[in-house]
N, C-alpha and C positions, 0 to 999 in steps of 0.2 A: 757653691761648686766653682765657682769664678775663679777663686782662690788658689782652689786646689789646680785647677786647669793652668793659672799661671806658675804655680809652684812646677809641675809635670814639663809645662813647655819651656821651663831656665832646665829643669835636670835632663831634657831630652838633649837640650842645646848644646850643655857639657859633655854627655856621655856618646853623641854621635856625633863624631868629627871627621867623618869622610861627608864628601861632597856627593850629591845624586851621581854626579857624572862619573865617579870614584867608584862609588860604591856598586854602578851599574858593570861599568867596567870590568870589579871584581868578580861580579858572581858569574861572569861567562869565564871565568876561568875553572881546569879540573880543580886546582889547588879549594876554591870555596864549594865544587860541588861534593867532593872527597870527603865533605869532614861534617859533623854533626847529628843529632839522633833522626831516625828519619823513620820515626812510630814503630806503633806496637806488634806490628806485624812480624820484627823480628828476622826478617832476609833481609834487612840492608838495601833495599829497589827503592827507588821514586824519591823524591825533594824532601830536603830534610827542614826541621822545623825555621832552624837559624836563615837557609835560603830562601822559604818564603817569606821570612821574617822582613831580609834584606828586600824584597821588592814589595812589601807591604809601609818600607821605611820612605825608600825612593817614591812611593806615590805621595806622603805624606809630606816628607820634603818640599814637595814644587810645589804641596798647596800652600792658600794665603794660612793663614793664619785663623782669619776670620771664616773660612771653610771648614775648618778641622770640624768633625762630629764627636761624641760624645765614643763611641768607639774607635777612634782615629786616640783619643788621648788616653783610651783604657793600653790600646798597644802601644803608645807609647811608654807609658807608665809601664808595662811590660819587658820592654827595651833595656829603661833605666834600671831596672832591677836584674837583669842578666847581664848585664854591662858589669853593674857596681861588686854581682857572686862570683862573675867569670876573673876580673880582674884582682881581686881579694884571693885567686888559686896561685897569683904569680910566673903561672908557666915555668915551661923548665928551665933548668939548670944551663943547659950549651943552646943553642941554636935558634935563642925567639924567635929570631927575623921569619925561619923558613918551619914553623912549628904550627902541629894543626892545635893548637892553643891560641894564636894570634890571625890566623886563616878561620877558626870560628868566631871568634870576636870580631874581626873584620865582616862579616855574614851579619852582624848586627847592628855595622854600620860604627864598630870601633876600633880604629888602626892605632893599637899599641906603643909603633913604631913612629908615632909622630909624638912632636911635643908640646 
């Protein structure tokens, strides 16, 4: 499991590259609350999956390392597999920067726009 756990914490490492302070930033903005599925319910009300996502990353973020629980690195491992599907759709055609393509991925704690 060791293994696996440090395979998860390099792919978390690449795949979220906002910063807590970034990422917290973000999700008070409408632009990350705007976007994402937000369950089965079907009316579109209440936080969607990718914004709790994003404050379930930010906690995970500020821990050591050596805190992380065995469900701290299943959502990570979660992260890096919505990261690697989301990014693999390419977003559209005109407008990334301002695209809820890159405003959900950003909710996951991946900003597109950086290099």
């Amino acid at each position: 499991m060791a293994d696996d756990h440090e395979t998860i914490w390099k792919d978390f490492g690449e795949a979220v590259n906002m910063t807590p302070s970034e990422l917290e930033k973000f999700l008070d903005t409408d632009e990350s609350k705007e976007v994402g599925w937000k369950g089965e319910d079907g009316d579109g009300a209440g936080e969607s999956v990718g914004h709790k996502s994003g404050k379930r990353i930010v906690e995970i973020k500020r821990k050591k390392k050596a805190d992380l629980t065995d469900d701290d690195y299943a959502h990570m491992k979660k992260v890096v597999g919505y990261v690697h599907r989301h990014l693999k759709q390419g977003g559209p055609a005109d407008d990334k920067e301002h695209s809820p393509w890159r405003y959900s991925l950003m909710n996951w704690g991946h900003d597109p726009s950086k290099t």
